[in-house]
Chimera marker file (.cmm) of the C-alpha trace (Angstrom):
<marker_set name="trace">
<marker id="1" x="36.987" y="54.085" z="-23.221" r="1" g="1" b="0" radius="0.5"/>
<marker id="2" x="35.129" y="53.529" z="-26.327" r="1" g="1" b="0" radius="0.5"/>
<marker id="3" x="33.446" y="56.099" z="-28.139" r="1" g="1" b="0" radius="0.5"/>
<marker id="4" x="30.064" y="56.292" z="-29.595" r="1" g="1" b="0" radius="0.5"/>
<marker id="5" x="30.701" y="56.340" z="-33.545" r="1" g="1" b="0" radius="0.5"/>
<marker id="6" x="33.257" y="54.534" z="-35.347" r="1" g="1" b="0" radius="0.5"/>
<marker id="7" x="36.225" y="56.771" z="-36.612" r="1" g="1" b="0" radius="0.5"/>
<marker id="8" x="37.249" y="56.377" z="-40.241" r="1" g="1" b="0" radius="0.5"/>
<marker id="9" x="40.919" y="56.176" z="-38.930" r="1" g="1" b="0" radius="0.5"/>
<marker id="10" x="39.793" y="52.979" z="-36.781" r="1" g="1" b="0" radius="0.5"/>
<marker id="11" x="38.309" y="51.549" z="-39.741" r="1" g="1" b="0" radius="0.5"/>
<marker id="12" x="39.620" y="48.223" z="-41.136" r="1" g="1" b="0" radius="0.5"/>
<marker id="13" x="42.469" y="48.191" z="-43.526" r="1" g="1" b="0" radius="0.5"/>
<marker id="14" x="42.683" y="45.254" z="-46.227" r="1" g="1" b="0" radius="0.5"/>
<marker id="15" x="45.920" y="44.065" z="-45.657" r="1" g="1" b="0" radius="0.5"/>
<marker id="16" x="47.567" y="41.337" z="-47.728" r="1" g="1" b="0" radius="0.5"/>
<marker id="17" x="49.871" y="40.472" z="-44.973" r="1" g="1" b="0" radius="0.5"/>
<marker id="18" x="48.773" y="37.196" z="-42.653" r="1" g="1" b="0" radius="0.5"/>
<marker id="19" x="50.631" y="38.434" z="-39.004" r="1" g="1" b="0" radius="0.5"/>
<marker id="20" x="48.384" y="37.086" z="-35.862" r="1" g="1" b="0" radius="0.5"/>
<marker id="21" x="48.699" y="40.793" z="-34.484" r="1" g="1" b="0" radius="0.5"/>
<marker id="22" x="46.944" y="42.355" z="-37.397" r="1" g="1" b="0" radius="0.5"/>
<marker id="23" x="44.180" y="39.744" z="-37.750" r="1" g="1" b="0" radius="0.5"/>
<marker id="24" x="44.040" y="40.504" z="-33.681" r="1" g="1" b="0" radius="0.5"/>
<marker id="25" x="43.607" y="44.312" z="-34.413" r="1" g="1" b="0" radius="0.5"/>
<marker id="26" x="41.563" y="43.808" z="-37.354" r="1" g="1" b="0" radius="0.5"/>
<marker id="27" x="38.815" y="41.814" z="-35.377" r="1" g="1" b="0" radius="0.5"/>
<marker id="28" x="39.138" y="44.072" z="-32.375" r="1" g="1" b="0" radius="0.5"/>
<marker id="29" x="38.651" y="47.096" z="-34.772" r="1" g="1" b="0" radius="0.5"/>
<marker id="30" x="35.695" y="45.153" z="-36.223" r="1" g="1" b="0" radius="0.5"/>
<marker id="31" x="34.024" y="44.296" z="-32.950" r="1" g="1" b="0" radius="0.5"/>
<marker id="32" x="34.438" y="48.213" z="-32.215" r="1" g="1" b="0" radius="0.5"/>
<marker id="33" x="32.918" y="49.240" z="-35.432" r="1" g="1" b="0" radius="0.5"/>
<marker id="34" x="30.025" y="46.644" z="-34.551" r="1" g="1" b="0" radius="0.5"/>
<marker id="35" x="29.497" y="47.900" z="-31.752" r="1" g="1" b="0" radius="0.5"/>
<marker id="36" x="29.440" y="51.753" z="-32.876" r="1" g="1" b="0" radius="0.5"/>
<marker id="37" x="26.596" y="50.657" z="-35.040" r="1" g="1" b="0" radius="0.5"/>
<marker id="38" x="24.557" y="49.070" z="-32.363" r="1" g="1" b="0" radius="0.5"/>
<marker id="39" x="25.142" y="52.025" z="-30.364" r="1" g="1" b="0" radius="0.5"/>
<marker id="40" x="24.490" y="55.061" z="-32.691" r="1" g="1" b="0" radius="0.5"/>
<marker id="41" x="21.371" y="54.146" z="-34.507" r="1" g="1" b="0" radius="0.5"/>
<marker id="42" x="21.642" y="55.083" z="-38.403" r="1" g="1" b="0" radius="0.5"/>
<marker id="43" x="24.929" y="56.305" z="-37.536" r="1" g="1" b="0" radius="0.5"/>
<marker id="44" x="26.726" y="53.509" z="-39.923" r="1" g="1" b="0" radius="0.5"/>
<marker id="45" x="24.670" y="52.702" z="-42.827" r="1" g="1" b="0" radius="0.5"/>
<marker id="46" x="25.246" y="49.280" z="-44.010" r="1" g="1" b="0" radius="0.5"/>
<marker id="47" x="24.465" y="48.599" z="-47.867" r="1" g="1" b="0" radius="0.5"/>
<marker id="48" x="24.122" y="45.455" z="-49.821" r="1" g="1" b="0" radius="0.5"/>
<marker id="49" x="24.659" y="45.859" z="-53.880" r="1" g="1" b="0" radius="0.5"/>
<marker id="50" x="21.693" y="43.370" z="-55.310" r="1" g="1" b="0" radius="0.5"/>
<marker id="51" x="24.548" y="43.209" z="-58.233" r="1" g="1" b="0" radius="0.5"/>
<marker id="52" x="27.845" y="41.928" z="-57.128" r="1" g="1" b="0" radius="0.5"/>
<marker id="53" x="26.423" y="40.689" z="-53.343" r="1" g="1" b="0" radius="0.5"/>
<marker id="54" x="29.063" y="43.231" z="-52.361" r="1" g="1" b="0" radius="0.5"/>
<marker id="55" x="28.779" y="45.197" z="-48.884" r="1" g="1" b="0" radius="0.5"/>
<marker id="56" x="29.808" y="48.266" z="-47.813" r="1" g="1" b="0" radius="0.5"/>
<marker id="57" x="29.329" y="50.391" z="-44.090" r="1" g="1" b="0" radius="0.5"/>
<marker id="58" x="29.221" y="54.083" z="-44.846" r="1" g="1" b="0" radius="0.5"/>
<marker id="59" x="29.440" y="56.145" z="-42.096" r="1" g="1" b="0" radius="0.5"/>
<marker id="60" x="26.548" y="58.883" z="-42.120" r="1" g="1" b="0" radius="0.5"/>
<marker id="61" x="28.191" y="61.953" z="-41.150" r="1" g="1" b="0" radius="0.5"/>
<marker id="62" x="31.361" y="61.945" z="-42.378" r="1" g="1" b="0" radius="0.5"/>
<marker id="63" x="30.349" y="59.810" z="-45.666" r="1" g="1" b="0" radius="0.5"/>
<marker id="64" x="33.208" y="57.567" z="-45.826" r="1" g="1" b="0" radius="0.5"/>
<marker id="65" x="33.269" y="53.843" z="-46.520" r="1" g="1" b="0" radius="0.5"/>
<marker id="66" x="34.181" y="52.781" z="-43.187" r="1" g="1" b="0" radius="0.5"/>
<marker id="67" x="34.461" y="48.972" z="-44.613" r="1" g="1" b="0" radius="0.5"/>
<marker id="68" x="33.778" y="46.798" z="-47.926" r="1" g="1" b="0" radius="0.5"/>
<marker id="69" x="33.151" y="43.164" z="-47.746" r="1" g="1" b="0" radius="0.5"/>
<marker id="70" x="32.848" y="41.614" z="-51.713" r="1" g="1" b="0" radius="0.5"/>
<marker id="71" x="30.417" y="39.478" z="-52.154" r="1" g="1" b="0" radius="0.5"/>
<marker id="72" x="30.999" y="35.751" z="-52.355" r="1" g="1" b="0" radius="0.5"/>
<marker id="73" x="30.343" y="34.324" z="-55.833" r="1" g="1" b="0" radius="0.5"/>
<marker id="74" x="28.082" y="31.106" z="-55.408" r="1" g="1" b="0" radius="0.5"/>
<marker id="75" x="29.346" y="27.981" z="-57.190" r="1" g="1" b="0" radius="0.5"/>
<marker id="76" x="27.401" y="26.355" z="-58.738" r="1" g="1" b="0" radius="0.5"/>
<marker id="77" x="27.501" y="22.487" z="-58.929" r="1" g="1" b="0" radius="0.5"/>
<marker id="78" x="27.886" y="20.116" z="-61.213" r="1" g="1" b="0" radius="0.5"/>
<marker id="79" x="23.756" y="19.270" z="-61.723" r="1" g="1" b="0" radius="0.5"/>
<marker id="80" x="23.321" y="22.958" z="-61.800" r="1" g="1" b="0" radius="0.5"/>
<marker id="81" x="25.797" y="23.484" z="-64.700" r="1" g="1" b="0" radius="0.5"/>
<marker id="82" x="24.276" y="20.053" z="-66.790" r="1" g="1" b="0" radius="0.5"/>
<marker id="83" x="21.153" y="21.421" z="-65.535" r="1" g="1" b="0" radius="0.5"/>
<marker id="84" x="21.720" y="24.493" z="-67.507" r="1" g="1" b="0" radius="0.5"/>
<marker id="85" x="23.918" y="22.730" z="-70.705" r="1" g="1" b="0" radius="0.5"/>
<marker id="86" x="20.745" y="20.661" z="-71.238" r="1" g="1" b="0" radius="0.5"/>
<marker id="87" x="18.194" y="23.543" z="-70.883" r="1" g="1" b="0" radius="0.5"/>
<marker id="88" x="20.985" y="25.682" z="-73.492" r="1" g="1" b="0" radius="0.5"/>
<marker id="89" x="20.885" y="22.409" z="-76.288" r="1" g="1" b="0" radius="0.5"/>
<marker id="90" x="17.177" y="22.350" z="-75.889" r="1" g="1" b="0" radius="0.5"/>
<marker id="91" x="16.684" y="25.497" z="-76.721" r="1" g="1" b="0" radius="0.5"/>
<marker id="92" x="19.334" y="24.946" z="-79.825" r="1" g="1" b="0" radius="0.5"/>
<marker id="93" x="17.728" y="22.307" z="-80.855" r="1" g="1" b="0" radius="0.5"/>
<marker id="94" x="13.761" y="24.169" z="-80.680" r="1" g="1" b="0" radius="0.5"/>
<marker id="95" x="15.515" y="27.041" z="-82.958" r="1" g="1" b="0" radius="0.5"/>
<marker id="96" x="16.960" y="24.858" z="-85.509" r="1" g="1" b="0" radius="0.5"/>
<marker id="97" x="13.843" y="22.689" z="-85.501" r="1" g="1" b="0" radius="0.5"/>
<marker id="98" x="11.760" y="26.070" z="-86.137" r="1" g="1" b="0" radius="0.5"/>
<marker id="99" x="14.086" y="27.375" z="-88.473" r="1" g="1" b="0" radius="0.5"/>
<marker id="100" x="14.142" y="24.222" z="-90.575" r="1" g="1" b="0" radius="0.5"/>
<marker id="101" x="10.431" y="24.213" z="-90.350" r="1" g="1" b="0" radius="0.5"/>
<marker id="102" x="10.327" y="28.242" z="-91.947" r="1" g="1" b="0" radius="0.5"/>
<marker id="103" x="12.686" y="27.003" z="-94.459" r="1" g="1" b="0" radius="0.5"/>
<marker id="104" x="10.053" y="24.202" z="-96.006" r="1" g="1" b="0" radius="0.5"/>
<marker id="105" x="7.405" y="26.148" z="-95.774" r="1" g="1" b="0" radius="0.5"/>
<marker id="106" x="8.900" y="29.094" z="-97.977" r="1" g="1" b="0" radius="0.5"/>
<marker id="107" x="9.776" y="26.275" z="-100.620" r="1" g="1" b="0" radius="0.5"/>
<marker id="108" x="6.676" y="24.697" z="-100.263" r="1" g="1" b="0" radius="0.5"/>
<marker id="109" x="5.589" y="28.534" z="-101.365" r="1" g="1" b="0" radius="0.5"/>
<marker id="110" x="8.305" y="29.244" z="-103.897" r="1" g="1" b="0" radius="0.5"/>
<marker id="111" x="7.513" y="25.545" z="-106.059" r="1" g="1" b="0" radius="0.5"/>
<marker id="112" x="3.652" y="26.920" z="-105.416" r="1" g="1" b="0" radius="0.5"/>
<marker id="113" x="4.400" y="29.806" z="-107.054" r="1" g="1" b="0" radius="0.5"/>
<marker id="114" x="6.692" y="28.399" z="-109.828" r="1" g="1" b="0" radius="0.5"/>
<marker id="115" x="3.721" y="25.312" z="-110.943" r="1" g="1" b="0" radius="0.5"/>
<marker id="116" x="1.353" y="28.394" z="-111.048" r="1" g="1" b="0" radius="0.5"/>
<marker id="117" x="3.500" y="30.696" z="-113.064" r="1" g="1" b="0" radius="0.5"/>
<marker id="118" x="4.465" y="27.159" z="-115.583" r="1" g="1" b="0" radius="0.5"/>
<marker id="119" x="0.933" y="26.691" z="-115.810" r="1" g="1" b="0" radius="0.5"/>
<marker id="120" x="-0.236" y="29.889" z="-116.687" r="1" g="1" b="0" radius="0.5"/>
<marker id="121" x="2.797" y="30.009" z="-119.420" r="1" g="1" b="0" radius="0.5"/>
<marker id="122" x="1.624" y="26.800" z="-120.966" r="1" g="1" b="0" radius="0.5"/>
<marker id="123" x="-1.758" y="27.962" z="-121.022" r="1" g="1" b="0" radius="0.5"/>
<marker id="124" x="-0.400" y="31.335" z="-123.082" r="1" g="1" b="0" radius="0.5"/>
<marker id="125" x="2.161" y="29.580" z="-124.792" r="1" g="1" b="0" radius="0.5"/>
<link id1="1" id2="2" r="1" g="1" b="0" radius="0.2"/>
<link id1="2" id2="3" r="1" g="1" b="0" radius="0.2"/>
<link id1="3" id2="4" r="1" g="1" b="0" radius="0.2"/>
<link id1="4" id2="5" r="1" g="1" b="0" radius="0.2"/>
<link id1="5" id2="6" r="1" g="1" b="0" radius="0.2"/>
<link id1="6" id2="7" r="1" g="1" b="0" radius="0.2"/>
<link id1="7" id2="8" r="1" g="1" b="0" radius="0.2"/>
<link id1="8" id2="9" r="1" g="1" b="0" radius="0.2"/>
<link id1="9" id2="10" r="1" g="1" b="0" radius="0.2"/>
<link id1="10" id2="11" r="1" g="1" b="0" radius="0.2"/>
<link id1="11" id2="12" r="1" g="1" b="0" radius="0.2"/>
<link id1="12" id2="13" r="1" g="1" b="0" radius="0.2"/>
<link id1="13" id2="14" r="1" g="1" b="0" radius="0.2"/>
<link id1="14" id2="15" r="1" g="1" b="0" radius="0.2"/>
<link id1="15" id2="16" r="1" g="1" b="0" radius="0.2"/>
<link id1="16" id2="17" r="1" g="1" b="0" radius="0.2"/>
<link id1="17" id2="18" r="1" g="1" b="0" radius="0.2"/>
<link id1="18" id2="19" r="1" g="1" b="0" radius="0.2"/>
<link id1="19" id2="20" r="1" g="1" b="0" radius="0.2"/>
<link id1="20" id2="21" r="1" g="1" b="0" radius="0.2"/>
<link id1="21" id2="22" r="1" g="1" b="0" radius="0.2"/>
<link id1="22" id2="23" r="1" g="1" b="0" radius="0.2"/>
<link id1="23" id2="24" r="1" g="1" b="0" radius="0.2"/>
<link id1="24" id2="25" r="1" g="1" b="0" radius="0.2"/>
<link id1="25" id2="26" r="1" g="1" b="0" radius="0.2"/>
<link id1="26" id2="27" r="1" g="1" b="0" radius="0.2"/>
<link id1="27" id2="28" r="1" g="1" b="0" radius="0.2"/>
<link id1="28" id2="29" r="1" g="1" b="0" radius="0.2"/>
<link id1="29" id2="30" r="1" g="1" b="0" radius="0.2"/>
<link id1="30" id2="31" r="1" g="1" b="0" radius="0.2"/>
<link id1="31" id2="32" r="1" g="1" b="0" radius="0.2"/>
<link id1="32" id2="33" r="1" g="1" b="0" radius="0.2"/>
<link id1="33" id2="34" r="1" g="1" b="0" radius="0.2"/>
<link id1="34" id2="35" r="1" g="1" b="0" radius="0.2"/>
<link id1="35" id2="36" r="1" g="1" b="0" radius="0.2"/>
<link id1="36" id2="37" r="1" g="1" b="0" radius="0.2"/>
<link id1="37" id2="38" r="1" g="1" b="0" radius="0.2"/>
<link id1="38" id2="39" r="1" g="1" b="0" radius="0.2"/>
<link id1="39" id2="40" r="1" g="1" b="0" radius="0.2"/>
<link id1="40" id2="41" r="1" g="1" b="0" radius="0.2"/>
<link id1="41" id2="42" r="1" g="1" b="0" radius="0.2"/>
<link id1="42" id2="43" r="1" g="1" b="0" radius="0.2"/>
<link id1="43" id2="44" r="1" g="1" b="0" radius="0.2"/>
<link id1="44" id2="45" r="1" g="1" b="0" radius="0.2"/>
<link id1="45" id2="46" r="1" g="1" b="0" radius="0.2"/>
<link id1="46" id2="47" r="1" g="1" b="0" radius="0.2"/>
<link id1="47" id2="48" r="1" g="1" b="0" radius="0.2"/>
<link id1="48" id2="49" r="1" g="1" b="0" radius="0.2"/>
<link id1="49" id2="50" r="1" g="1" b="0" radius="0.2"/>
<link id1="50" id2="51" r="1" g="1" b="0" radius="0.2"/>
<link id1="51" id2="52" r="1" g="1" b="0" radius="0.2"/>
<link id1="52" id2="53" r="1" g="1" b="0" radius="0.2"/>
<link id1="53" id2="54" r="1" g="1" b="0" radius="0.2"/>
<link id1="54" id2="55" r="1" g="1" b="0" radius="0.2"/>
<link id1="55" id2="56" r="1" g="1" b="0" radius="0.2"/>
<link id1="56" id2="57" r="1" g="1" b="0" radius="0.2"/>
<link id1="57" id2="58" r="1" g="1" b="0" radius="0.2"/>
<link id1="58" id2="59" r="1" g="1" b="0" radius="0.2"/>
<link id1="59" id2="60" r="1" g="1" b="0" radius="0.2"/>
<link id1="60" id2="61" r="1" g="1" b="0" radius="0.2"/>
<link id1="61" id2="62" r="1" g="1" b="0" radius="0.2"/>
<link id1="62" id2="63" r="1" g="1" b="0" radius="0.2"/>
<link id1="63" id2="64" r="1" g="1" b="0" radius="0.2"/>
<link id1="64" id2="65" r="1" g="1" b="0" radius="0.2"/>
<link id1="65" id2="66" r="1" g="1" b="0" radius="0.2"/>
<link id1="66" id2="67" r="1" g="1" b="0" radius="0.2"/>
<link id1="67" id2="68" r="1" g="1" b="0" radius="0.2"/>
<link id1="68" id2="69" r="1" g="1" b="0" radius="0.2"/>
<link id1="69" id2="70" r="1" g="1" b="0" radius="0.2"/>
<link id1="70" id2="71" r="1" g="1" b="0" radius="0.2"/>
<link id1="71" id2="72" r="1" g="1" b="0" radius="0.2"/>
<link id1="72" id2="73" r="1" g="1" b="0" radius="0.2"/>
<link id1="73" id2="74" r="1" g="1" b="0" radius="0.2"/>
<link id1="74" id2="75" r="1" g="1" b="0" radius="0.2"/>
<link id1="75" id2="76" r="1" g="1" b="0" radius="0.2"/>
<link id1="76" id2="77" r="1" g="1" b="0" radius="0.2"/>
<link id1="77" id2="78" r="1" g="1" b="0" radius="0.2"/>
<link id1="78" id2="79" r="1" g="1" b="0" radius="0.2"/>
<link id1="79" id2="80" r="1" g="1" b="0" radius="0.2"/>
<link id1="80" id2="81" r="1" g="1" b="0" radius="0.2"/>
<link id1="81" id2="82" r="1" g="1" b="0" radius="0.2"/>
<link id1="82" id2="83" r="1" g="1" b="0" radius="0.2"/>
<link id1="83" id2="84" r="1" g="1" b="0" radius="0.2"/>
<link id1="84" id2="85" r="1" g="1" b="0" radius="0.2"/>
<link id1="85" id2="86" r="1" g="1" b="0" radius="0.2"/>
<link id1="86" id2="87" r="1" g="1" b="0" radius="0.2"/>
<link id1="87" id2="88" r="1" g="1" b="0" radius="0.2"/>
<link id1="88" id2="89" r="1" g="1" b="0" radius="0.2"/>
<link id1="89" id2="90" r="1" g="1" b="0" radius="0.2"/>
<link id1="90" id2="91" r="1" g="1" b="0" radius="0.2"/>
<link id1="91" id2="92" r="1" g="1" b="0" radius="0.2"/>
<link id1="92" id2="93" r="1" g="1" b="0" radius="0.2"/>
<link id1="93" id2="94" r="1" g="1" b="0" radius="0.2"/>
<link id1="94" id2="95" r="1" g="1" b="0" radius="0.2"/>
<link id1="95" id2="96" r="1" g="1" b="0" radius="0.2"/>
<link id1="96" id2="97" r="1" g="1" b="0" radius="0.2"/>
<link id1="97" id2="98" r="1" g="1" b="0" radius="0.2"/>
<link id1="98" id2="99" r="1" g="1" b="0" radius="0.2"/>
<link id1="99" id2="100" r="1" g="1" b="0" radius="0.2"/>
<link id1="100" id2="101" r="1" g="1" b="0" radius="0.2"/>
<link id1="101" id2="102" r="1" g="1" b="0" radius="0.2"/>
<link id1="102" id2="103" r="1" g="1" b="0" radius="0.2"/>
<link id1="103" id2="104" r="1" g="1" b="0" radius="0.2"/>
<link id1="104" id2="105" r="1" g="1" b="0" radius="0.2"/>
<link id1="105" id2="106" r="1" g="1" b="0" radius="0.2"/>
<link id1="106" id2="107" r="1" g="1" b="0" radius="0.2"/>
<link id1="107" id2="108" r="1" g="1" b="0" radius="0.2"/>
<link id1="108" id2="109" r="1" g="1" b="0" radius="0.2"/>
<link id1="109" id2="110" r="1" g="1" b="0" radius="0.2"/>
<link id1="110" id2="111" r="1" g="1" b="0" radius="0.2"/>
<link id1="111" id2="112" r="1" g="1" b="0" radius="0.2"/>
<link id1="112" id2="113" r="1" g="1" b="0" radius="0.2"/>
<link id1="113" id2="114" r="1" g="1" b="0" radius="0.2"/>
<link id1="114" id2="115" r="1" g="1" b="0" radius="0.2"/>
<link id1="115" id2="116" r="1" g="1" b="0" radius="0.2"/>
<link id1="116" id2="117" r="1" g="1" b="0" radius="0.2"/>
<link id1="117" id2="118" r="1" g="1" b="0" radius="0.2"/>
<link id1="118" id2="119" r="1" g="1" b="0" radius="0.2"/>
<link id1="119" id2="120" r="1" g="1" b="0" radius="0.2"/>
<link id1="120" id2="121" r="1" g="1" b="0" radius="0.2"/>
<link id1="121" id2="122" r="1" g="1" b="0" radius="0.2"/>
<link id1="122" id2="123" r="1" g="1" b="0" radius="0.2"/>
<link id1="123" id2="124" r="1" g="1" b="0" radius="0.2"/>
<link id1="124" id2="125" r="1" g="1" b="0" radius="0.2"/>
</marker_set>
């Protein structure tokens, strides 16, 4: 008979190795820790990280990571990524443009300065 809570010793273990039998126990342990949840209310916390998409069920009494899922990376496809190589040039290409355009105006302001200093020494002079 079942009990109420899932047991940290009946929690899944990560196994590398790809036996039927274990991937049989695994799920069965997995139904049995689903269905602790569902029957002990806040008994099994389960948490989502916003950062890596990872999960993790934490058992509330004992606090124990019962189980950890990581989070699946999503792929992006190839529009996305020209998507984002032509929004990363554009932006190159704005920053160069506004650089350039700081650069002539401060020699626009230096040869300013210089005719007015010439003048003013030719008017001495």
């Amino acid at each position: 008979m079942l009990s109420k809570r899932a047991k940290p010793d009946s929690a899944i273990k990560l196994d590398p190795g790809n036996s039927k039998k274990k991937k049989i126990a695994q799920s069965v342990d997995f139904c049995y820790i689903l269905i602790a949840m569902k029957s002990q209310k806040k008994e099994v916390f389960q948490i989502n990280c916003p950062t890596c998409h990872s999960i993790l069920w934490v058992d509330a009494l004992t606090k124990e990571v019962i189980k950890s899922e990581r989070g699946k990376k999503k792929k992006d496809t190839l529009d996305d990524l020209l998507l984002k190589e032509k929004k990363r040039v554009d932006a190159f290409e704005r920053k160069f443009e506004a650089t350039a355009e700081l650069e002539k105006k401060k020699r626009e302001k230096i040869e300013k300065n210089f005719e007015k200093a010439l003048t003013e020494f030719e008017e001495d002079g």
